[in-house]
Every structure is written in C-alpha cells, then in structure tokens.
C-alpha positions in Angstrom: -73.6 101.8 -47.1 -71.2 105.0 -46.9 -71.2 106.3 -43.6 -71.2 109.8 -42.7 -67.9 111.3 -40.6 -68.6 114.3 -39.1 -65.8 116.7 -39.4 -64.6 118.9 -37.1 -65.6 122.6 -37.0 -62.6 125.1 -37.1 -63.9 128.1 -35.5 -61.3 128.8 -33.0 -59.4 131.1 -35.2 -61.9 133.5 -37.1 -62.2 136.5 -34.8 -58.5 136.8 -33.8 -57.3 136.2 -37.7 -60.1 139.2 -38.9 -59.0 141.3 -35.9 -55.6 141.2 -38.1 -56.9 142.5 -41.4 -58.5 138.7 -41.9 -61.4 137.8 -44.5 -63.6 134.7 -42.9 -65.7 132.5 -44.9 -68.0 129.5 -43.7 -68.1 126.3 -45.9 -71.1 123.9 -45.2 -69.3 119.8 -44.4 -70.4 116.8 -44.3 -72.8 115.8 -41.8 -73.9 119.1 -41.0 -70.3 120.5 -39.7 -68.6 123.6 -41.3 -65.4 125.1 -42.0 -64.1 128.7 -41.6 -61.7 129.4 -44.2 -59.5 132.6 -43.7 -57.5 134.7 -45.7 -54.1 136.0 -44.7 -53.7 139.7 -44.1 -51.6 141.1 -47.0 -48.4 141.0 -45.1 -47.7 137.3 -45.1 -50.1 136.3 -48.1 -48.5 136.4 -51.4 -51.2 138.6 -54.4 -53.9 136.0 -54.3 -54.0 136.1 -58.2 -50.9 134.9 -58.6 -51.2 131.8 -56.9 -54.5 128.6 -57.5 -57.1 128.9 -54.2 -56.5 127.0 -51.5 -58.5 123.5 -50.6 -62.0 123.1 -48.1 -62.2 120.2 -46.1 -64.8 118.8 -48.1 -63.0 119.5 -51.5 -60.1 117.5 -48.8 -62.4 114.3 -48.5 -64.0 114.1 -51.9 -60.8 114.3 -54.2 -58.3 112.8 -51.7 -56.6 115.7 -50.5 -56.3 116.9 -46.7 -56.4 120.7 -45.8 -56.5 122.4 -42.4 -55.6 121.8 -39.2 -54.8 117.9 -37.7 -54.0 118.0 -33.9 -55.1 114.2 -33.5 -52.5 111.9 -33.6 -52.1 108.0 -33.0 -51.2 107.4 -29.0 -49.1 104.4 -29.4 -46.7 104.4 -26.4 -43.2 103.4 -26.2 -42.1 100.1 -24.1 -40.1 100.3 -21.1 -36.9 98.9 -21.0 -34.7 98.1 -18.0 -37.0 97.7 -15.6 -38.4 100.6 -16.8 -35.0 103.0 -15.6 -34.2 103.5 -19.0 -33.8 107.1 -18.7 -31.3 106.7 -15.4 -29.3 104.5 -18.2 -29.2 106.8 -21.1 -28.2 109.7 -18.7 -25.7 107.6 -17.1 -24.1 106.4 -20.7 -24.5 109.8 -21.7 -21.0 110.3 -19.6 -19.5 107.9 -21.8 -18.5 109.7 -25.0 -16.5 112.4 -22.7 -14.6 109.7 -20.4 -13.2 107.8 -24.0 -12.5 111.2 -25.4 -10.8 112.4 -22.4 -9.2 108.7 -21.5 -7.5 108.6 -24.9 -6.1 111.9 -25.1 -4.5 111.6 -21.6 -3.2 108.5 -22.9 -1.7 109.7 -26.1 -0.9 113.1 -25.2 0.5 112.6 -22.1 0.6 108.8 -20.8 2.1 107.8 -24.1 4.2 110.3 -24.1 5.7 109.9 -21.1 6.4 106.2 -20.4 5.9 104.6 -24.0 8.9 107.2 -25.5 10.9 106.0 -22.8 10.2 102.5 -22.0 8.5 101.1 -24.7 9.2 102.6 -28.0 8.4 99.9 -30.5 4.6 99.8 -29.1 4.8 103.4 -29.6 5.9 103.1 -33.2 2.9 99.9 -33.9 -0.1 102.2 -32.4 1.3 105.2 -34.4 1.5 102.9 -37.4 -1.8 101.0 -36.7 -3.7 104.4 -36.4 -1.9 106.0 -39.5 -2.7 102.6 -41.9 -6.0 103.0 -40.9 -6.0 106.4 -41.7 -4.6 106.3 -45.2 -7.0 103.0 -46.4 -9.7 105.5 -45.2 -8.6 108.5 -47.2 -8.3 106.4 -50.4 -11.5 104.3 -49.9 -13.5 107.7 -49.5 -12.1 109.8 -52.2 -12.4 106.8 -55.0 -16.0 106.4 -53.6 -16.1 110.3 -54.3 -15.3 110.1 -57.8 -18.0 106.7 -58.4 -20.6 108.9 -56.6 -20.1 111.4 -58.8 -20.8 109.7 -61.9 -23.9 108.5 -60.3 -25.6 111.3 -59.0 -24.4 113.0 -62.8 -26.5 110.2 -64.6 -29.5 110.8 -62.5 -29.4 114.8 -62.3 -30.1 114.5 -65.6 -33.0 112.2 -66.0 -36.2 113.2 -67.6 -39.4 114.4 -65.1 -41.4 111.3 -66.4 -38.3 108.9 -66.1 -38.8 107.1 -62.8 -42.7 106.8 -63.4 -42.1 104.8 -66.4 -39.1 101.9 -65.4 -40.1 98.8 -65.1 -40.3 97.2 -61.8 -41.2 93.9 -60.4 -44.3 92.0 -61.3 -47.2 92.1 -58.9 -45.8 95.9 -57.2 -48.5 98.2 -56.4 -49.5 101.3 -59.1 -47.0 103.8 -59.1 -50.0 106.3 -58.7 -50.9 104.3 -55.8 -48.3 105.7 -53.3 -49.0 108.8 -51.2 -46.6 110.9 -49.8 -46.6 112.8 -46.4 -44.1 115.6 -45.9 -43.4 116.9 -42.7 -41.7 120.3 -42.6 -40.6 121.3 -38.8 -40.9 125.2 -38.0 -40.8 127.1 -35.6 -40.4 131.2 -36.0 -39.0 130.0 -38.9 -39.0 133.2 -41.9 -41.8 132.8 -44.3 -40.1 133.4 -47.2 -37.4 130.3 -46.4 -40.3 128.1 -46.1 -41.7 129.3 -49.3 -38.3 128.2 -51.0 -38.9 125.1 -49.6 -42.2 124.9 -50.2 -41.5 125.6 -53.9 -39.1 122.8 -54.3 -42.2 120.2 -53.3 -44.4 122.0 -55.5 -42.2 121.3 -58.7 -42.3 117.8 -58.2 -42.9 115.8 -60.9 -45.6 113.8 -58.7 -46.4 117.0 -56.5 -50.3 116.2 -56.7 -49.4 112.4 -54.9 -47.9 114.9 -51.5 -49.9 115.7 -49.1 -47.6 118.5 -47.1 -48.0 119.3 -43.3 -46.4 121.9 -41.7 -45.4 120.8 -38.1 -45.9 124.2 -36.4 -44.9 124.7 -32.4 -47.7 125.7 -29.9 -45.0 128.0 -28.5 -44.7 130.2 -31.8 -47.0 132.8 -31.4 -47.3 133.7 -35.1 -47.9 129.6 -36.4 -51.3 129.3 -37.3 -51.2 132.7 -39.1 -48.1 131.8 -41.2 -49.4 128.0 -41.7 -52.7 129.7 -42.4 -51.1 131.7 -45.3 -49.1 128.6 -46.6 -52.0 126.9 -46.9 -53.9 129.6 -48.9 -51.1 129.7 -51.2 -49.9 126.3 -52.0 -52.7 123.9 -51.5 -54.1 123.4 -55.1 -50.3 122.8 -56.3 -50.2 119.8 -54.1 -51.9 116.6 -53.0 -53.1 118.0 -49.9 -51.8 120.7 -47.4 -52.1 120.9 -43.9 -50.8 121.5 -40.0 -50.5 120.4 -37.1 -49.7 122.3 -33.7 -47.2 120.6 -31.3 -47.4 121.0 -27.8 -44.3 120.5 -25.8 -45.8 118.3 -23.1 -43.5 117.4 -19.6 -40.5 115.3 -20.9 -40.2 116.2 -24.2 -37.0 118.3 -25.9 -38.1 120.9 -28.1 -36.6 120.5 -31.4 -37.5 118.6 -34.6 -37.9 115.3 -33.4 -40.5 116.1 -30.9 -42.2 118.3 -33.0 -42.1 116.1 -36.4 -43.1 113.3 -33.8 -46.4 115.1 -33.7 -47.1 115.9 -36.7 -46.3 112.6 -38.3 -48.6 111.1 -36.1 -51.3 113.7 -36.8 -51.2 113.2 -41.1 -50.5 109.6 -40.8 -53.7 109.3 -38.7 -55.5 112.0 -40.7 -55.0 110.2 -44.0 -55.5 106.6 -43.0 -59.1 107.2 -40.9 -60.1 110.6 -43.0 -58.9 109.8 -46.7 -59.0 106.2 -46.3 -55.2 105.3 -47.9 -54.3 102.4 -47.1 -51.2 102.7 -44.4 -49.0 100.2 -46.3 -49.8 103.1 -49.2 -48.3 106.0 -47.6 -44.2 107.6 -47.2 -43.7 109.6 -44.7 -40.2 112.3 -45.5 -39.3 114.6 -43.2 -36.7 117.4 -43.6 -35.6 120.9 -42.4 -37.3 124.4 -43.3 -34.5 125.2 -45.7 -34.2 121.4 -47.6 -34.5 122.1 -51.3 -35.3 118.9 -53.1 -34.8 117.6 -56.7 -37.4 117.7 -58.7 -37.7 114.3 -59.2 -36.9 113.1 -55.4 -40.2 111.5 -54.5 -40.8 109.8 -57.8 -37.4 108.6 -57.3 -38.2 107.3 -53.5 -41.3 105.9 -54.9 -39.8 104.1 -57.5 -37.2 102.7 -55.5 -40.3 102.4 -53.0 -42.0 99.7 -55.5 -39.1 97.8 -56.5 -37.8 96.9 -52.3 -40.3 94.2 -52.9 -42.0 93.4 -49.1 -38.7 94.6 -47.7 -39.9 98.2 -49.2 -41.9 98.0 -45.4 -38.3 97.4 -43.7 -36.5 100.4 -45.8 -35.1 104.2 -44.3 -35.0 105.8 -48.0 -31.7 108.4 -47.9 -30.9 110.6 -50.5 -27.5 112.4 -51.0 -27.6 115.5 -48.4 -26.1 118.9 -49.7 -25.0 121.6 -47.3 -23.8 124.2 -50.3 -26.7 126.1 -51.7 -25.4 129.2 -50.0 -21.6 128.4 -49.5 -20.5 131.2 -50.9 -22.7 133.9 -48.6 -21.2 132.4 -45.4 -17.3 132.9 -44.3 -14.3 130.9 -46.3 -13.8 128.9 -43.0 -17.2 127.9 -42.8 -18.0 127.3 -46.1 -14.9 124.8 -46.6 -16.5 123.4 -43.8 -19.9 122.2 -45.1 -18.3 121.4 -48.9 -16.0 119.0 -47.3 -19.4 117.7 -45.5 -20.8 117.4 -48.6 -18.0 116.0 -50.8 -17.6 113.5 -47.8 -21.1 112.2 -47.8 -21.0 111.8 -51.5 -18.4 109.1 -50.8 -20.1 107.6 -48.2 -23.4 106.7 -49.8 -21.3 105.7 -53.2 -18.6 103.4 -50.8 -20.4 99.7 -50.7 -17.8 99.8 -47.7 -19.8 101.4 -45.6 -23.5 101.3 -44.0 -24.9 105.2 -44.3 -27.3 106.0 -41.7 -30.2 108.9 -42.7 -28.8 112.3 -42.0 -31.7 115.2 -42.1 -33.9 114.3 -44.6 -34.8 110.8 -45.4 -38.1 109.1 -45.8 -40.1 105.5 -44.6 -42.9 103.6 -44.7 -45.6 104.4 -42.5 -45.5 101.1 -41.0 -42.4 101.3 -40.0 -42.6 104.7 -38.5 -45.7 103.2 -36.5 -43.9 99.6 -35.3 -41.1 102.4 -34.0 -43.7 104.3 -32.4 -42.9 107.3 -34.3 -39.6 110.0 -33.5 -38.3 109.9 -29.6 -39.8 113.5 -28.2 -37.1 113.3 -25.9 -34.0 113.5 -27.9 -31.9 116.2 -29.6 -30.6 114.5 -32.7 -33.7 112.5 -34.2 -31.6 111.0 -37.6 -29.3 108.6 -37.0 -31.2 108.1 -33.4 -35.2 107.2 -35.8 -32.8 104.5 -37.5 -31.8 103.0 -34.7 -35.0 102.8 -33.3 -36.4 101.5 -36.5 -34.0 98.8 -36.2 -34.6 97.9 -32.8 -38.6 97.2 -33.3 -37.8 95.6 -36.7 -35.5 92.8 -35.4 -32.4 94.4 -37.1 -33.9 94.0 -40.8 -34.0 97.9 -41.4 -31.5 98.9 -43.7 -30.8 102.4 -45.6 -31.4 101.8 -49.6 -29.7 104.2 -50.9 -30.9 107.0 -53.6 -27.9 108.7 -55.7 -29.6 112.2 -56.0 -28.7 115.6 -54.4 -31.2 117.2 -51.8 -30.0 120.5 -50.2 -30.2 122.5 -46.9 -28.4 125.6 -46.1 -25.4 126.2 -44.2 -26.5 128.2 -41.1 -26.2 132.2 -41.4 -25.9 134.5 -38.7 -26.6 138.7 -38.2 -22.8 138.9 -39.7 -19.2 137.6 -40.0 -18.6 136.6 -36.1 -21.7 135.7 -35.4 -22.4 133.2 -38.9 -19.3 131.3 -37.5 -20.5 131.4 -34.2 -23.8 129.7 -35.4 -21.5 127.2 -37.4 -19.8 126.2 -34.3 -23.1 125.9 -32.0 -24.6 123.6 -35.0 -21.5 121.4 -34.9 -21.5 120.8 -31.1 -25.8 120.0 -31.5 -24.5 118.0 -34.1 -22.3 115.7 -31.8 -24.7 116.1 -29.1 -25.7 112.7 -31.5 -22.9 110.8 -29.2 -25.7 110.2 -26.4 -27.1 107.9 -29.2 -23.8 105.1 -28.3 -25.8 104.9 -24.7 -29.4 104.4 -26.3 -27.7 101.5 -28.6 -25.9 99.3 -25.7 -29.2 99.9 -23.3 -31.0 98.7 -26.7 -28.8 96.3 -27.2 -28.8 94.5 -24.1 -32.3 94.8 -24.5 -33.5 93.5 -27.4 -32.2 89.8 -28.1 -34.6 89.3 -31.3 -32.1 91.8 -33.1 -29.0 89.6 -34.7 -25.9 90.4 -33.1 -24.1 91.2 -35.8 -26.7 93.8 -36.4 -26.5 95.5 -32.7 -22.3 95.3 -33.0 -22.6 96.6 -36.7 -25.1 99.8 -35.4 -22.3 100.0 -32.4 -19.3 100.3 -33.8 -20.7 102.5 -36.7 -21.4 104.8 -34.4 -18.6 104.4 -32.3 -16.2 105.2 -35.3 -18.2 108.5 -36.0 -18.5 109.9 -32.8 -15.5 108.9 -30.9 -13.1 107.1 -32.9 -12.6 109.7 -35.4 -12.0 112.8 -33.2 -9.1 111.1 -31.2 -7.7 109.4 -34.9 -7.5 113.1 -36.4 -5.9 114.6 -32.5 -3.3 111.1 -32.8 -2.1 112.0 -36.1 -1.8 115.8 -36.0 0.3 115.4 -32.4 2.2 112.4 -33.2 5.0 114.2 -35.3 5.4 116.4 -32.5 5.1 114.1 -29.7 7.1 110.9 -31.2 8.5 112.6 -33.7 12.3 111.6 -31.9 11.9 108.2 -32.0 14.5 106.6 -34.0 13.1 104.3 -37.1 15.1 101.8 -39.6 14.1 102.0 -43.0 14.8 98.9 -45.5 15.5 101.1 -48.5 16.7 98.5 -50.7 15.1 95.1 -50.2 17.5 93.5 -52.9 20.8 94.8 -51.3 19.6 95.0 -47.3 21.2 98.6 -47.3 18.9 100.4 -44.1 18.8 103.5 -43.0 17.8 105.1 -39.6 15.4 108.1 -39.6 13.4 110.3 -37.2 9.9 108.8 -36.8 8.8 112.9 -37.3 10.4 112.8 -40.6 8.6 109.9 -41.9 5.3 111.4 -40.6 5.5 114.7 -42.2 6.0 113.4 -45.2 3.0 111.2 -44.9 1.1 113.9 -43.6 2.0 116.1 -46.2 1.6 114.0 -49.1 -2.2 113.4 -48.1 -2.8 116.9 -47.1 -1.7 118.1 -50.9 -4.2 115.1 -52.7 -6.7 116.1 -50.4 -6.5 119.7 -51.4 -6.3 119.2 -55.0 -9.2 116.6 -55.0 -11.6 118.7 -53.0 -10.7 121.3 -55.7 -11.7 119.0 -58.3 -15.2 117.7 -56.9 -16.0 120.6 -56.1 -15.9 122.4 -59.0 -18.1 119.3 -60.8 -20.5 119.1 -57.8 -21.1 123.1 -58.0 -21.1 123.7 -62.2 -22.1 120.2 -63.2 -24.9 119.1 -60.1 -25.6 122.6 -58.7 -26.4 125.3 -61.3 -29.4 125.9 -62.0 -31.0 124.3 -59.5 -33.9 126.6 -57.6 -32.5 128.7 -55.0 -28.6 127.0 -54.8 -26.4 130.2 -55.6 -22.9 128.0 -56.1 -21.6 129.6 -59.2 -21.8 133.4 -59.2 -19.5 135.5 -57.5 -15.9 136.6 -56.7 -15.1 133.6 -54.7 -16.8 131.0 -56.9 -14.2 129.8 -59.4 -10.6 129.6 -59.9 -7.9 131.2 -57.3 -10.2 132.9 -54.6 -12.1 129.5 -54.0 -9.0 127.9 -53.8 -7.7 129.9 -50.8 -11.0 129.7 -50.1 -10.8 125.4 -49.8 -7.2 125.6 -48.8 -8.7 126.4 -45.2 -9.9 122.7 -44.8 -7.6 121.9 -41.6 -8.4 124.8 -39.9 -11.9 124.3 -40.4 -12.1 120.3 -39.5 -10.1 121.5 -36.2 -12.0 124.4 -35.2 -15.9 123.4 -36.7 -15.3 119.5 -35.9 -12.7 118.3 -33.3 -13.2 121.5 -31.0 -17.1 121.4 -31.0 -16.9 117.5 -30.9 -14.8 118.4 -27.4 -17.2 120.5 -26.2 -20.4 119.1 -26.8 -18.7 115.0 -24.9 -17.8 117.6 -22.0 -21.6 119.4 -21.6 -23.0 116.3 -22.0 -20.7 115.7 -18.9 -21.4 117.9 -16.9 -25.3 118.0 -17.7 -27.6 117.0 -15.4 -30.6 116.1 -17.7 
C-alpha cells in the first residue's frame, strides 16, 4: 500500500515576492496540498532562457529530488556532561590557551633570561637546542611531505570525469549510483554572484545529478529567501535536488557557520530520509564556505573513497586538500604570502603519514555519524577541527580523517581596499585561533568519556596542543633566542679525529641555523608554488593564479620573500590576541 504524505503548502512568500516585481504560480501536490512557485525579479534572476527551469515539490518526490523550503530538522539533543556545568568548564578552560602563552614567554623572554644566562647556562643551551632540533626535523619532514603531495594531487588533477565511477572496489560495497550527497552551503548577506561561482563548481560535477544542494540561509538576513528563491530557479534541474533552509538563532547559540550549517544539515538530512525515502546509511553530508570552488570530480572522488572504507566508511571525516589561492594575486603581497604558505603547508600535512590532519573548512561524513554526534555545536565559533572532535567523542575514538589528495579552493578574504583587505586578513586569523577554546572542550571530553581509548583522547590533545599553543611560543623561542642567548659561550668539536675544539657565541651558531633554513624555505616555497599555481591551478573555474604582473618570475618573488613578516604579523600576533580576548571575555 503506498501511503499518501501530505506536503506542506508554501504560501507564506507569494504576496511579498510579487510586491517585488515577482511572477507566482500554484502547482497542485500530493494529497490535495499545493505549491507556490515564484520567479525572481530580474535583478537577482539570471535571463531565464539561459538557464533549465527549476524543480516542483512533486517533480521533488517522484524523481528523487528535493526543492523548496526545509525548516524541520531532527531534535536530537546533546548530553550533559559534568554534572551538567559543562559550559562553566569550557569557559573556565577557555583561560587556558592565554595563561601557557603568556607563562612561556615570561619564562623565556624574561625568567630565562634573567636567571638561566646567569646561573644556569648549560640548561639554557639544552632547551635552546631541544626547541631548535625539534624545529629543524619539522621543517624537513613538511617540506619532503610537500614535494610527495605534489605528485599526488598532479596524478589525480588529471584523472578522467568517469575515472572514479569505474575502479574497482571491494566485493559486496553498495552501487556507486547509490550514494546521495547533501551539500550544505552557509550564507548569510553573502553576494549572489560569489555564490553562483560556487554554485557552478557543484554543478560541473561529474555526479552533479546524485547532490542534492541546500542553502543554509540566516533568519536574520533580510534578503534570504529572495536570493535562495532565485538560486533555486536557476540551478535546480542541473542538480539532484535544490533547496533551503532558514536558521533561526535561538538563545545560546553563536551565529556563524556552525550554528547555522547545524540547521540546515539537520533540515536535508531529515527531508531526504522521511520525504525521498534514502536510506540514511546512503547519504554524505559536505559542508563548505560560500566561496569553496571544488574539483570537478570531488564527490565522485569522496564517494569512491566512500565505498571502498568498508563498514568503517560510517566511522570516516572525508578531507580533501584545502586551497586558499584562487585570488592571491588580487589581495596585498603580505597577505597573499600568507595564505600560499597556508596552502603549501597543508599540502604537506595531508601527504606526511607523520601526522593526523584534522578537517579544515570543507570536509564531508556519513549521515550517521553526523547524527551519533548530534550534528555541529550551535554554540561554538570554529566548527572544523571542533565537529571532529565531537565525532570522535560519540564514536569511541574510531573516527579518523581518510584522506583525499585533490585540491578544493576558497578565497582569501578581500576588503573595500589595501588597509582594510589586511585588516580583514588579520580579524580572520585571530577567529581562526579563536579554535584554541577547542583544548578546553577536549580535556572536559576527555575526562568524560572513558569508552574513548586513551591513546585516542592524548593523540586529539596534544595535536591540538602543538597547533594552537606549542607552535606560537616555538616560532617567539627561536626568533628571540639569538638575541637573548646569543652571549652564551659554546665549544664546538670541529674535528672529531684530532679533538681540536673551538669556543663560539651561541648567537653565532644560531644565525647561521636560522639563516640557512630561512634561504631553503624561500627557495622551496618559490618552487611549489609555481607547480601548485601553473601545474594544479590554471584553468580551473574561477582560480586567477597565473595572469598578471605579480604572477611569475621576480615580482612574485619579492612578493614570497615577505613570508616572515607575514607568519609574524598574520599568525603569531593574531594568535596573541585572540588567547588574550578569549581572556578577558566573559562568555
């Protein structure tokens, strides 16, 4: 017996959309409901000839594809922990990343200083070299990671649209035309014509009609039904399905992406599984920003890789290789250095099998994950690294990050001009380390939750320890130590056949370290840039990375000689700042 859903009646938007220049027309539904379809007015809408008509409801149900707007979402609620003061421990731990920052420095810079030079100098000389060993096995493990992730991601740039649909992969995995992806794309007064460049990128996919989009819209936004409204019109038959969702900031929540992608995952997911009828265990859910430009073949790719995790595929965060250059070249040299050394970095990261890469931005899981982690936190700022975490927490420590060696891009962040583009770069990088309150949520998590291995909760810990903490006060140690313990008097074994020795100024020693490293790193940012920009980059929709006076040779050098300045003044500076407001704060 098939039964009959009645589906809702969207009729709350007609008068107000033709008071703006609007067409309305009613669709009969199943079960006796109907639909109001509206045009957009002619200033958002793209010529209506150009593009394939948008979807009905009942088109939605009928072939599988979801239109319109989904505002119900599943309720699961989260757990208390800590006697249910969880939130008094987060914002007490929250104090934490400023006290080790500020604890350190007043040791090195000033404690160390002071008594080790003078009492102690030979513990002086074993933290310097300590810090600086670690520092130089780091340098080399992430630039030879560099080059290997290169190769990779060159081998699969260049793989044919139809490639991933026809490997092989295990016996008894599901059809590849099976899986069903839900894309959640957070805006808010975000420009139309940035999410169209977006939107393009999904559209080209080589499995675009297995994606069912949903634009994750804020209540607050005035103009977000009539520019989802538009999207919809436009780029619905290109795609699986197309729809939105409307987030209201209730009391407690952050407004940002995670609250707002928390709602609208929950609102497809729900839609698709009750509505459509997929199967849960059939659907992906990515989310990115609303300027990520994906490779074309990125969700055949995550599906593929989907299929072949076996069972585990349900205990998988699926990461791909984040870009921050399609429009280095349009923002300042100090800022655009910035975001290629970002880039280059994270290259090596998911290419080093020394290291454990957490999601950053864009990433994709299972719906049943998603679900057991009851969705994003609505009351966070940084949702990435802090969705993993929670992920791993409900999963008893067997998520892991499987990762995919293909380039997905998001712009660096422009402003109104010169000043005010690296004033934006700066307020990024301090939201950016605002992700240090996530080393609170993991101890309170971690005292918590004894079904999670140890090792897992004290491999999550110190992984985020190193990137939040540890690295600011390794890069401060090493830039002051030639000045601060530079006197400090060091015997050198020159000849280990004869014994001849020879006593130098630590400083000496130092600046030659620190200037041999400097002068690779230059030369082999040089290099990978130029073969991530001409070799990964061009072509590719909306990434300008090749054109212009600054783009090749001499001028981008000067440009990428700036890397110091820019780690100092875009990382270790905002990195400051935001441990100190998170300080001070009082929520």
């Amino acid at each position: 017996t098939r039964r009959l859903v009645k589906l809702p009646s969207f009729t709350s938007f007609p008068a107000a959309m033709e008071s703006k220049g609007a067409v309305s027309e009613r669709t009969p539904l199943l079960g006796g409901a109907s639909i109001v379809s509206v045009a957009a007015p002619d200033l958002i809408n793209r010529a209506a000839e150009s593009s394939p008509p948008g979807i009905s409801l009942r088109e939605s149900v009928e072939r599988g594809k979801a239109s319109g707007l989904v505002n119900d979402g599943y309720k699961e609620e989260e757990e208390p922990v800590c006697c249910g003061q969880e939130q008094l421990a987060y914002s007490i731990l929250a104090r934490l990343p400023a006290i080790h920052t500020y604890a350190f420095l007043a040791f090195f810079l000033y404690f160390g200083h002071t008594w080790l030079l003078i009492q102690r100098p030979d513990i002086a000389v074993a933290i310097i070299g300590l810090i600086l060993v670690y520092a130089i096995t780091r340098f080399w493990i992430m630039w030879f990671s560099a080059f290997y992730g290169l190769s990779l991601l060159r081998k699969n740039d260049n793989r044919d649209p139809n490639h991933w649909q026809s490997q092989p992969r295990p016996l008894g995995a599901p059809d590849f035309y099976s899986v069903w992806h839900a894309v959640m794309i957070p805006s808010y007064k975000e420009p139309i014509g940035k999410l169209r460049q977006t939107i393009d990128t999904i559209a080209e996919q080589s499995i675009a009609k297995q994606i069912v989009l949903c634009m994750a819209m804020e209540e607050r936004d005035p103009n977000a039904v009539l520019v989802a409204e538009a999207l919809q019109a436009e780029y619905a038959g290109r795609l699986g399905g197309f729809c939105y969702a409307i987030h209201p900031v209730t009391p407690g929540e952050v407004p940002g992406k995670s609250s707002n992608e928390n709602w609208a995952a929950r609102c497809v997911s729900k839609y698709m599984v009750e509505k459509l009828r997929i199967p849960e265990r059939s659907i992906i859910l990515t989310t990115c920003d609303a300027d990520t430009f994906f490779h074309p073949n990125y969700f055949a790719y995550v599906t593929h890789a989907f299929l072949c995790d076996g069972d585990d595929r349900y205990h998988r965060v699926y990461q791909a290789v984040t870009n921050w250059m399609p429009n280095v070249l349009q923002v300042p040299a100090i800022c655009g250095t910035r975001y290629t050394v970002m880039s280059i970095a994270r290259v090596a990261e998911m290419a080093s099998p020394a290291t454990n890469p957490f999601p950053i931005a864009i990433y994709s899981l299972s719906l049943p994950l998603a679900k057991q982690a009851k969705f994003w936190d609505p009351t966070v700022i940084p949702e990435d690294w802090h969705m993993y975490f929670r992920c791993s927490m409900s999963d008893q420590g067997k998520v892991q990050v499987t990762r995919l060696m293909i380039l997905v891009g998001t712009e660096a962040v422009e402003g109104k001009n010169y000043l005010d583009t690296v004033k934006e770069c700066y307020d990024q990088s301090v939201r950016w380390q605002w992700g240090a309150t996530d080393v609170g949520y993991l101890l309170v998590q971690s005292v918590n939750r004894w079904d999670v291995p140890l090792h897992k909760r004290l491999s999550m810990l110190l992984c985020a320890y190193d990137h939040h903490l540890l690295t600011v006060a390794l890069v401060v140690s090493i830039i002051a130590s030639p000045i601060l313990y530079g006197k400090i008097p060091v015997m050198l074994d020159l000849d280990m056949w004869t014994g001849a020795e020879m006593i130098v100024a630590l400083q000496v020693i130092l600046s030659w370290l620190w200037l041999f490293h400097v002068s690779l790193h230059f030369m082999f940012l040089c290099y990978t840039d130029h073969r991530v920009r001409n070799e990964l980059l061009r072509g590719r929709s909306h990434f300008n990375v090749t054109e212009g006076f600054w783009a090749n040779g001499p001028p981008r050098w000067l440009s990428l000689i700036m890397f110091p300045f820019a780690d100092i003044f875009l990382f270790i500076v905002p990195t400051v700042h935001a441990h100190t407001k998170m300080f001070i704060s009082s929520n």
